[in-house]
N, CA and C of each residue as an Amber inpcrd file, in Angstrom:
protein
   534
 -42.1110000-125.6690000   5.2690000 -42.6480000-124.8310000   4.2300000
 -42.0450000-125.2510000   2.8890000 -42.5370000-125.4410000   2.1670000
 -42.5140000-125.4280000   0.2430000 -41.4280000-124.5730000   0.2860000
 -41.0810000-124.7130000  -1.0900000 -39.7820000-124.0490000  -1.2970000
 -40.4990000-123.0000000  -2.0450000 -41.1880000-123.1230000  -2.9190000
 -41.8040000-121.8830000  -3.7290000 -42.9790000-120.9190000  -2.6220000
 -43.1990000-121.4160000  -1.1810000 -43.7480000-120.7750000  -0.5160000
 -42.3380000-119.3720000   0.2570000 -41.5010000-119.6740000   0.6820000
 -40.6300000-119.4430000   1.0940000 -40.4580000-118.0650000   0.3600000
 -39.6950000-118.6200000  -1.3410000 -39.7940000-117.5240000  -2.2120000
 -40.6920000-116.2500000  -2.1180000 -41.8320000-116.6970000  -2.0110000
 -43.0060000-116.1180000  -2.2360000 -43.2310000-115.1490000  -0.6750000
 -42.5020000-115.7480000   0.4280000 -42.8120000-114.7880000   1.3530000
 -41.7540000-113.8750000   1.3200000 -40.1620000-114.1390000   1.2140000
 -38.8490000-113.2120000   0.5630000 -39.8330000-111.9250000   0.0520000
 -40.3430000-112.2400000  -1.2020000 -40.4650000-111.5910000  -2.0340000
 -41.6250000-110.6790000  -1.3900000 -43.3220000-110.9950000  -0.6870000
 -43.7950000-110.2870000  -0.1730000 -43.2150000-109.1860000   0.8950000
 -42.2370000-109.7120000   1.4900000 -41.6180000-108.7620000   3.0980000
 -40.7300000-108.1370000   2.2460000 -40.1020000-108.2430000   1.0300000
 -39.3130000-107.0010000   0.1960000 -40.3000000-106.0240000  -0.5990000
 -41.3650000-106.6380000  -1.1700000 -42.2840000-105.6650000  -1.0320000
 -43.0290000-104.6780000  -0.0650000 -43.2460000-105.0480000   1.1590000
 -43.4230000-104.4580000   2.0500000 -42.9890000-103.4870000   2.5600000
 -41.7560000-102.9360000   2.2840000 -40.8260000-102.3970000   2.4370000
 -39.7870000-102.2110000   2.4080000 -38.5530000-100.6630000   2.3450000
 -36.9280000-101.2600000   2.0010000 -36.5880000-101.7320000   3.4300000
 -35.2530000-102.2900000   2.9960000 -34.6760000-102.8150000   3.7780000
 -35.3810000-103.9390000   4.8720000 -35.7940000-104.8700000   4.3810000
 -36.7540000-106.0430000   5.1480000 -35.4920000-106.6170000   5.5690000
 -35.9940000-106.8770000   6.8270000 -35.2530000-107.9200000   8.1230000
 -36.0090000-109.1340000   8.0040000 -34.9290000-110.5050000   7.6220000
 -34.9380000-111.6690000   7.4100000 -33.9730000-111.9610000   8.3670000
 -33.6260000-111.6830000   9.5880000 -32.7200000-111.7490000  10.4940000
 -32.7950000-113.6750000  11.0120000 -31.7170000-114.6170000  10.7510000
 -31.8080000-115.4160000  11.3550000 -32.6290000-116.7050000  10.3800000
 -33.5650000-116.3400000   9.0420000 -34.3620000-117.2040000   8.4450000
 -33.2900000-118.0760000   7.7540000 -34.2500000-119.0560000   7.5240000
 -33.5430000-120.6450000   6.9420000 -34.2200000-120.2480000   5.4380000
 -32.8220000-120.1560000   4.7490000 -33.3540000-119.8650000   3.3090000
 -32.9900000-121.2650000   1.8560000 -31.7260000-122.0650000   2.8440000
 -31.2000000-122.8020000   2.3110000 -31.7780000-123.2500000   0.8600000
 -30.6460000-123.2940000  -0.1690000 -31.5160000-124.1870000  -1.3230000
 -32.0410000-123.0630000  -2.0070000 -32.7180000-122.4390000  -1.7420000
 -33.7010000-121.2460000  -2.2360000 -32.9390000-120.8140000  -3.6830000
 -33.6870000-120.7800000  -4.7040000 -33.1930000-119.6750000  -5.9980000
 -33.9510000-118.2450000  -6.0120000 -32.8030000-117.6600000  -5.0840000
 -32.5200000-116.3390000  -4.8860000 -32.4080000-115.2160000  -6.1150000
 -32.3760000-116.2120000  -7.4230000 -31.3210000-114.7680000  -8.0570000
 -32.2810000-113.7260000  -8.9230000 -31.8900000-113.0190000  -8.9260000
 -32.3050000-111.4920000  -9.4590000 -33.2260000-110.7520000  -8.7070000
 -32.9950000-111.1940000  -7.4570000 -34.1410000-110.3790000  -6.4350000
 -33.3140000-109.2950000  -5.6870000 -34.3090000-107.9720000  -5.8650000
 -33.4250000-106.7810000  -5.1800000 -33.5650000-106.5270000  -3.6490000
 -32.6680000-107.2470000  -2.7860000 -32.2080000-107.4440000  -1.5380000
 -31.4330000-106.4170000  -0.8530000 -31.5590000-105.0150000  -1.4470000
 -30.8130000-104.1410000  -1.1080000 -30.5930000-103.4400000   0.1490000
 -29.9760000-103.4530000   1.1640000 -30.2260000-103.0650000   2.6940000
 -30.5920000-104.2150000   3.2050000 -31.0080000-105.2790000   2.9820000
 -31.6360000-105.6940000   3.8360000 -31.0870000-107.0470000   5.4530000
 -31.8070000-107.1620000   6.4690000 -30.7520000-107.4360000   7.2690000
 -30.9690000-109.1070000   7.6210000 -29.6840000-109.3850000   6.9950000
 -30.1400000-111.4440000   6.9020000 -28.9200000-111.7040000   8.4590000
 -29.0390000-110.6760000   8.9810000 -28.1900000-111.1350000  10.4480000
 -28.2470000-112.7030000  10.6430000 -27.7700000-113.8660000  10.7310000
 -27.1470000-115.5760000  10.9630000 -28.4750000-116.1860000   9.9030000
 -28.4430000-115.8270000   8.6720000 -29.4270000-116.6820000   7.9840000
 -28.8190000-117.7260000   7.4620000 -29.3280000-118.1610000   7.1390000
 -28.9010000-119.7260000   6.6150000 -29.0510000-120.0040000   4.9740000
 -27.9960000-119.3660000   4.1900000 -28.1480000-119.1250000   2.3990000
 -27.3210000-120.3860000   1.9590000 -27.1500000-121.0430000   2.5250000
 -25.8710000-122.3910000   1.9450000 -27.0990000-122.7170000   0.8900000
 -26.1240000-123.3950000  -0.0430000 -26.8510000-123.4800000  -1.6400000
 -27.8480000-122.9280000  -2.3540000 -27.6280000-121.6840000  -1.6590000
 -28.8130000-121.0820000  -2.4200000 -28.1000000-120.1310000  -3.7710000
 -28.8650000-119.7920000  -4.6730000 -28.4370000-119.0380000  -6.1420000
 -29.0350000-117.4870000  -5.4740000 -27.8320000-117.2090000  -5.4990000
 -27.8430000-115.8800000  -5.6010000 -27.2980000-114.9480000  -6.5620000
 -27.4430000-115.7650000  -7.6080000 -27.0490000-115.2490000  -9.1060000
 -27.5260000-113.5190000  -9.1190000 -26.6930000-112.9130000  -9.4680000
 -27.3890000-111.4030000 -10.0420000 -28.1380000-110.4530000  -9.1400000
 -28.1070000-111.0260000  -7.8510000 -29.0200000-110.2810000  -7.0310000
 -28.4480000-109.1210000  -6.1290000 -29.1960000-108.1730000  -5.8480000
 -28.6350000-106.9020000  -5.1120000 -28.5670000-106.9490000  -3.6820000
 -27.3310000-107.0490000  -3.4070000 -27.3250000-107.5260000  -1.3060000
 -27.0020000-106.6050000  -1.2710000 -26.6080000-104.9310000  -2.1970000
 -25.4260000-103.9910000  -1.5560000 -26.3740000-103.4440000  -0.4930000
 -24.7560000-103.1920000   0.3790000 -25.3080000-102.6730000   1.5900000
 -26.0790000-103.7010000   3.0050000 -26.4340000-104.6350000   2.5680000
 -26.9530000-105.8140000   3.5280000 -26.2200000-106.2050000   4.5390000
 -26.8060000-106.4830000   5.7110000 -25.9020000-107.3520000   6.7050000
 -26.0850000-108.7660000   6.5990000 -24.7600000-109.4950000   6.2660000
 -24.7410000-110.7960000   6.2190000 -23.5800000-111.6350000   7.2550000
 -23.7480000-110.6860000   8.6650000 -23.1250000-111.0090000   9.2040000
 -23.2580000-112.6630000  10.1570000 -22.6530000-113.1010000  10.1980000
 -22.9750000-114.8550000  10.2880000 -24.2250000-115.7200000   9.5620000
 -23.7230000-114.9870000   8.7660000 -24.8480000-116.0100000   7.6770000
 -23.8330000-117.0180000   6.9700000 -24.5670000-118.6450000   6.8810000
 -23.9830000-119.5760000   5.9270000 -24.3300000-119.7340000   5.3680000
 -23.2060000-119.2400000   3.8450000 -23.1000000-118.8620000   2.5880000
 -22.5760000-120.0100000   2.0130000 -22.5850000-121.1400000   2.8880000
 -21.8890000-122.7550000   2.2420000 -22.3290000-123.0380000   0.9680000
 -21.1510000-122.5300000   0.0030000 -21.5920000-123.1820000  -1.7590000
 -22.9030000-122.5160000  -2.3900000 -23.2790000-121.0350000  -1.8890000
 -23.9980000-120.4510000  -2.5360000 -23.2190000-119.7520000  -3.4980000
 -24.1710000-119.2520000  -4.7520000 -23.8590000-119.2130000  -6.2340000
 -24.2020000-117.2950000  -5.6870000 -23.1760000-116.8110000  -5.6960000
 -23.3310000-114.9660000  -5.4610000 -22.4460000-114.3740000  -6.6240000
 -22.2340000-115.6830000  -7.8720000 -21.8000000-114.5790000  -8.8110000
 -22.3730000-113.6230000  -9.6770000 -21.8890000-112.8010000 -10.1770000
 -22.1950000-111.1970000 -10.6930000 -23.2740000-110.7210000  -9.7760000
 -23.5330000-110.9500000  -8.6730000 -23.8240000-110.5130000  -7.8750000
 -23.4540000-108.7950000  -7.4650000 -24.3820000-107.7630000  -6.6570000
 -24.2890000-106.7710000  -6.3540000 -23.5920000-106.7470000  -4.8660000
 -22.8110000-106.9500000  -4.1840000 -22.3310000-107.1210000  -3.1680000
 -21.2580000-105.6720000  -2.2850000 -21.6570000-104.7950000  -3.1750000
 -21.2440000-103.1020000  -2.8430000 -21.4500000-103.1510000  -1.0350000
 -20.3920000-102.5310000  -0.1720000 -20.5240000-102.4890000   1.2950000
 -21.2060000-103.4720000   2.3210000 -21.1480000-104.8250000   1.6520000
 -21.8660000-105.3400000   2.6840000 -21.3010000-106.3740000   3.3900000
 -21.5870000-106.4250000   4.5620000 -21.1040000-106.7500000   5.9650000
 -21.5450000-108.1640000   6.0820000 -19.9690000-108.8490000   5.9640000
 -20.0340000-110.2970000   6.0540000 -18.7540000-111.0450000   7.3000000
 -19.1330000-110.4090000   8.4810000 -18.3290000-110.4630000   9.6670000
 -18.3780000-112.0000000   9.8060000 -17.3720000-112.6370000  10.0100000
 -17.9570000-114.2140000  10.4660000 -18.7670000-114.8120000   9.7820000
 -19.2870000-114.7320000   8.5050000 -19.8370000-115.0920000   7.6740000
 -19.1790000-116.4070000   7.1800000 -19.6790000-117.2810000   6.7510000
 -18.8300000-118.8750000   6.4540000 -19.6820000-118.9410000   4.6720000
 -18.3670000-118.6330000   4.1900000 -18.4080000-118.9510000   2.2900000
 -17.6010000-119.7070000   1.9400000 -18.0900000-121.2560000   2.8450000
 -17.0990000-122.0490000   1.7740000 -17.5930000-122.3930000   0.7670000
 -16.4380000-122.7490000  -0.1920000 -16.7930000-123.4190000  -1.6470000
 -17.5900000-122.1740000  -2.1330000 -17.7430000-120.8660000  -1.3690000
 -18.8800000-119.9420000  -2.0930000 -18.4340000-119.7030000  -3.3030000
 -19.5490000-119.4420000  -4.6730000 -18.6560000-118.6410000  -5.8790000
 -19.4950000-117.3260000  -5.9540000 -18.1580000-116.6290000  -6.3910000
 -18.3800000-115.0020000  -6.0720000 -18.0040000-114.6050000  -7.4430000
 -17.9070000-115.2520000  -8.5280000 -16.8100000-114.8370000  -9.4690000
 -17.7020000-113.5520000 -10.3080000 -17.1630000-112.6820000 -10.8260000
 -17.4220000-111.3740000 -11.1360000 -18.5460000-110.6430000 -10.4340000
 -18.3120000-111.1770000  -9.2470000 -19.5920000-110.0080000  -8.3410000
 -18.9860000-108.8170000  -8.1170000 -19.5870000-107.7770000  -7.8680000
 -19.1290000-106.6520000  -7.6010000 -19.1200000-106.3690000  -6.2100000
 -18.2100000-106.2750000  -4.8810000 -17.7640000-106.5800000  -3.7950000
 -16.8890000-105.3130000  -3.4970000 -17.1360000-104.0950000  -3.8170000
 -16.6440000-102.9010000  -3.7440000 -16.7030000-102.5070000  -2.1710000
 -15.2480000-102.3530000  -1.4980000 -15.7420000-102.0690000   0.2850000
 -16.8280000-102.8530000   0.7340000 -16.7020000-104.1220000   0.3370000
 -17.2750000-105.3630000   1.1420000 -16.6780000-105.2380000   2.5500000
 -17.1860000-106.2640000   3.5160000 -16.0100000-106.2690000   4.5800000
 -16.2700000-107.6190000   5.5990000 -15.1950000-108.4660000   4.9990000
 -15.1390000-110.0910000   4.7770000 -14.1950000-110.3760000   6.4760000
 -14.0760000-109.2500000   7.0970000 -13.7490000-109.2450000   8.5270000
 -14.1260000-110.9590000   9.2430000 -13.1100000-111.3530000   9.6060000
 -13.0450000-112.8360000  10.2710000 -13.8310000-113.8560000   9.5210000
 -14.0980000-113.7200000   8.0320000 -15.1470000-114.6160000   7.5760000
 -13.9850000-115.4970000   7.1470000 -15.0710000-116.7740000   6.9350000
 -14.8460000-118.0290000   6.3720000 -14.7440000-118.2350000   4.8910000
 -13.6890000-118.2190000   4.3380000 -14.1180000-118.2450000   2.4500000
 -13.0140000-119.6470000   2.0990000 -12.5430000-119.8780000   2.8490000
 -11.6140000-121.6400000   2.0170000 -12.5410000-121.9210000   1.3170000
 -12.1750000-122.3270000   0.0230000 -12.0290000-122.8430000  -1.3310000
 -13.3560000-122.0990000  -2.0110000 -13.3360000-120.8510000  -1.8200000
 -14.3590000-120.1810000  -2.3950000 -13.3270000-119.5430000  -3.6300000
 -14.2920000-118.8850000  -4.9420000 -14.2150000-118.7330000  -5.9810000
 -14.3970000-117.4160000  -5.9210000 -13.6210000-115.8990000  -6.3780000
 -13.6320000-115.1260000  -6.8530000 -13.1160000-114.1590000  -7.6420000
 -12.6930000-115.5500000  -8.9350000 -12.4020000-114.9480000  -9.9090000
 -12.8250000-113.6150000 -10.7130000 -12.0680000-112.8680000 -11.1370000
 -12.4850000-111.2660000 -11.8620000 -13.2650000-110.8120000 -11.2460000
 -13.7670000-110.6560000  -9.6670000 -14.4630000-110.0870000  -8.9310000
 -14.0410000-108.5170000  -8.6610000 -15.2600000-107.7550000  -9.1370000
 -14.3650000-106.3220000  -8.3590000 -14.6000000-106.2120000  -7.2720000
 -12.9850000-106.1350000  -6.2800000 -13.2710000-106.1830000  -4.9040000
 -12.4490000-105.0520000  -4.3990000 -12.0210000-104.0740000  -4.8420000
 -11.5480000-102.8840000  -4.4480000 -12.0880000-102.3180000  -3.0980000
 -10.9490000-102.3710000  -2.3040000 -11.0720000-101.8480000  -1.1900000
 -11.7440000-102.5330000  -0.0190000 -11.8190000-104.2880000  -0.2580000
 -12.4470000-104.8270000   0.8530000 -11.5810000-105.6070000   1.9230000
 -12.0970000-105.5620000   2.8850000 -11.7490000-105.9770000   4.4160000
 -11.6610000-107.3210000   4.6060000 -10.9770000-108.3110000   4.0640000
 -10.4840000-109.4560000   4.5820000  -9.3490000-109.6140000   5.9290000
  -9.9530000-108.4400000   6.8530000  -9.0780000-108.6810000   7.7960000
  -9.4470000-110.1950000   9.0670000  -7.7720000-110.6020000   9.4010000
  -8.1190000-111.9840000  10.0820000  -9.2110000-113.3010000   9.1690000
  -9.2240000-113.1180000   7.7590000  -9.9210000-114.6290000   7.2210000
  -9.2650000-115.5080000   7.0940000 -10.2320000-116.5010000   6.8030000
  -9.7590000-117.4540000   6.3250000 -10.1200000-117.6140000   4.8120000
  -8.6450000-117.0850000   4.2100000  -8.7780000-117.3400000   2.8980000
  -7.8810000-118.5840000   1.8860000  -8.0460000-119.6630000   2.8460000
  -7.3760000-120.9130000   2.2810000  -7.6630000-121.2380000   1.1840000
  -7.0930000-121.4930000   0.2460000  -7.4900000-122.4250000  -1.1740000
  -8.5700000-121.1710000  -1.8900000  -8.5480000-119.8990000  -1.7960000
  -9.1610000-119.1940000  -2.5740000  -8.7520000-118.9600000  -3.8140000
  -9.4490000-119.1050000  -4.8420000  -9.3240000-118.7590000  -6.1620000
  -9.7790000-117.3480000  -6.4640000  -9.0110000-116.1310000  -6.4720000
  -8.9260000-114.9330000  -6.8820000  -8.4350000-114.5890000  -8.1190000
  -8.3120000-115.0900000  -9.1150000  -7.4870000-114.9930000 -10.3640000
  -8.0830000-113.8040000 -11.3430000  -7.1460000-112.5860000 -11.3170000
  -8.0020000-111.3720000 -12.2030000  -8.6240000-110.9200000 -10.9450000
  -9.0860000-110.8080000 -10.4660000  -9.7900000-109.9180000  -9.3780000
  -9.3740000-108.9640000  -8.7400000  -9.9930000-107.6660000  -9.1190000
  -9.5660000-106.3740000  -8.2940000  -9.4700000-106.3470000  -6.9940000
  -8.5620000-106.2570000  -6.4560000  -8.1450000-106.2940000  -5.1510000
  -7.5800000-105.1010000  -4.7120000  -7.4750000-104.1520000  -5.4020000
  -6.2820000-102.5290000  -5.0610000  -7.2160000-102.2880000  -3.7900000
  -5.7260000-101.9240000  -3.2260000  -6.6260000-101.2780000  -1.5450000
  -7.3160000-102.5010000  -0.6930000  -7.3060000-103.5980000  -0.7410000
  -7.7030000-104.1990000   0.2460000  -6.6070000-104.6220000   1.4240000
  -7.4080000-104.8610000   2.4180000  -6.9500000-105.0400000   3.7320000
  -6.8190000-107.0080000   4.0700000  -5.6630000-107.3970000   4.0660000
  -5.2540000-108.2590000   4.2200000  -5.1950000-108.5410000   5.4780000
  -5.1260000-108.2110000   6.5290000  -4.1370000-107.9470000   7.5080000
  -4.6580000-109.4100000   8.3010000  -3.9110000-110.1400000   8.9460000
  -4.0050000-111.3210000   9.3230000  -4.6520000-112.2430000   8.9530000
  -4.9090000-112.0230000   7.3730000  -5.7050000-113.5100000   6.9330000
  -4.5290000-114.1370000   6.0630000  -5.7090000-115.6860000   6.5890000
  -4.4540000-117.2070000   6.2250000  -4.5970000-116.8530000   4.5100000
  -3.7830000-116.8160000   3.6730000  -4.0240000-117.0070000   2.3040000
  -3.2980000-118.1780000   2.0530000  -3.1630000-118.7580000   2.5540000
  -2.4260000-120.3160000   2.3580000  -2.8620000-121.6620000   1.0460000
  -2.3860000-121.4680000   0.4820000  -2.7830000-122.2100000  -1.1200000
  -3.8960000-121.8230000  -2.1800000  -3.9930000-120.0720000  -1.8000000
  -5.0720000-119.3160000  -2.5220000  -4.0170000-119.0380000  -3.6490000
  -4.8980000-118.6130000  -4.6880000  -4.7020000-118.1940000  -5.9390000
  -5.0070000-116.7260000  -5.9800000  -3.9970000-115.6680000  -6.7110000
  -4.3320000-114.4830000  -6.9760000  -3.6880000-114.1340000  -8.0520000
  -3.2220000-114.6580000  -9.3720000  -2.3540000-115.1650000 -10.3620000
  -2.9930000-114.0620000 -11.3380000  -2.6420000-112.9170000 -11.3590000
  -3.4370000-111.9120000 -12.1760000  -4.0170000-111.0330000 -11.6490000
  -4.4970000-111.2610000 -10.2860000  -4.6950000-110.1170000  -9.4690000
  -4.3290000-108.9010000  -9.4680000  -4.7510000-107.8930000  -9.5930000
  -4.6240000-106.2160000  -9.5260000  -4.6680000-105.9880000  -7.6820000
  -3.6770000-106.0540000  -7.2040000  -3.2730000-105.5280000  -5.5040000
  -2.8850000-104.4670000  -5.4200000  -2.8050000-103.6420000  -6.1700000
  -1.6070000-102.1220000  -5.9330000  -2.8510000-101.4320000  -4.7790000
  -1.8280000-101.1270000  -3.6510000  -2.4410000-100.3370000  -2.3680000
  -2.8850000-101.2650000  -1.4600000  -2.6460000-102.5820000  -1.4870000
  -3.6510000-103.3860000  -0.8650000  -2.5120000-103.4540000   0.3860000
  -3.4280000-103.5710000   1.4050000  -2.6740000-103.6940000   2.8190000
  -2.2650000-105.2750000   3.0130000  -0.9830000-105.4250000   3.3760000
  -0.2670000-106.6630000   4.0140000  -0.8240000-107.8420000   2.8640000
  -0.8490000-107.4960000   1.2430000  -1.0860000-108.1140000   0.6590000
  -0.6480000-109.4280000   0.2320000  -1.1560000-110.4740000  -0.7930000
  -0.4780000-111.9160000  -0.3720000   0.7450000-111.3830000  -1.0130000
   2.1500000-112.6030000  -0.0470000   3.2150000-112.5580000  -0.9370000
   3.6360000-113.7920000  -1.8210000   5.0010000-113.9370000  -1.6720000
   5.6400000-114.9550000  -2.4530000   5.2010000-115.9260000  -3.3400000
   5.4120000-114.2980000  -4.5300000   5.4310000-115.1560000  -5.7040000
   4.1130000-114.4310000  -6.4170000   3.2130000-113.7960000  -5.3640000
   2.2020000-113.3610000  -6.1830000   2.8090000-112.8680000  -7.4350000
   1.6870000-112.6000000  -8.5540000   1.6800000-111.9340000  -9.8700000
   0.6080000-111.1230000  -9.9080000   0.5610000-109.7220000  -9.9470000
  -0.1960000-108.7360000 -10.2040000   0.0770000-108.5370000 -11.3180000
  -1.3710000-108.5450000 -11.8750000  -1.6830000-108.0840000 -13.1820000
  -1.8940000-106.2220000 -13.8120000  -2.1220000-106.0230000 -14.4140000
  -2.3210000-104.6420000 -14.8800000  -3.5120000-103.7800000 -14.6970000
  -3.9840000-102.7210000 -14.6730000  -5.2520000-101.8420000 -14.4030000
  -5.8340000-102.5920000 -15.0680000  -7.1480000-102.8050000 -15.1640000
  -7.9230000-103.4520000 -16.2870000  -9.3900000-102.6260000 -15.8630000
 -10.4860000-102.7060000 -16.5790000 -11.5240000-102.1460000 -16.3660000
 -12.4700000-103.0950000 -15.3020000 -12.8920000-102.1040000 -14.3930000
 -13.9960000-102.7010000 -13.0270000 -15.2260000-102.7220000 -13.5140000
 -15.5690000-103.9750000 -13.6090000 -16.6230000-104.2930000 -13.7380000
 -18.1650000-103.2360000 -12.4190000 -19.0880000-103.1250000 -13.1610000
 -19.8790000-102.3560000 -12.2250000 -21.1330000-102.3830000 -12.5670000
């Protein structure tokens, strides 16, 4: 299928109704952004390079979906379920990721700078080589993920569970982006 056919069916089955099930579709490549995706269930889709600039996933299941080097910044990313999800190289930078829940996902050398991520579930990731710099983090759940040569150099952590150590630098309240 065409790539502008593809688009064009996204966009009919979100018209069709909320919360459209794209469970499993090959979206790869696709310029995704500013489409309101809200609820909807991309259960193991396939988003690697796709632009998901600006677009509304809150609430979506993106559970094993590959997110390889897709563009999800300022993105709407409010509660949504990215279990096993693989974001490498993803950039997330100022998306809004409020009680996301990044549970066993894949994010080495993903980007989420000044992201508001208050209160999300990176429990057991892999957060190797992540760039978090400025990013709201208060209240998140660390708890057995690798942070091994990630960046959080400005980071706001206050409350965050089993948060990174040595050496971090938490930065000050600053205003959440929303």
């Amino acid at each position: 299928m065409a790539e502008i056919e593809r688009r064009d069916l996204v966009t009919a089955l979100i018209a069709a109704g909320p919360q459209p099930r794209l469970a499993g579709i090959d979206l790869s490549g696709l310029d995704l952004s500013h489409l309101d995706l809200h609820g909807a269930s991309l259960h193991g889709a396939d988003l690697s390079n796709c632009n998901l600039h600006r677009t509304d996933l809150e609430n979506c299941d993106l559970t094993r979906c590959n997110l390889t080097e897709a563009d999800l910044s300022h993105a709407r990313l409010r509660k949504v379920r990215f279990h096993h999800a693989i974001l490498f190289r993803a950039k997330l930078d100022l998306a809004d990721m409020h009680a996301a829940d990044l549970s066993h996902a894949l994010l080495k050398e993903a980007s989420m700078r000044e992201a508001s991520a208050a209160e999300v579930f990176f429990k057991d990731s892999d957060l190797r080589g992540l760039q978090a710099q400025k990013a709201d983090l208060r209240g998140a759940n660390f708890s057995g993920a690798n942070w091994e040569g990630a960046n959080f150099t400005g980071a706001y952590l206050t409350g965050a569970i089993s948060p990174p150590g040595g050496g971090v630098q938490t930065g000050p309240q600053r205003a959440i982006r929303h």
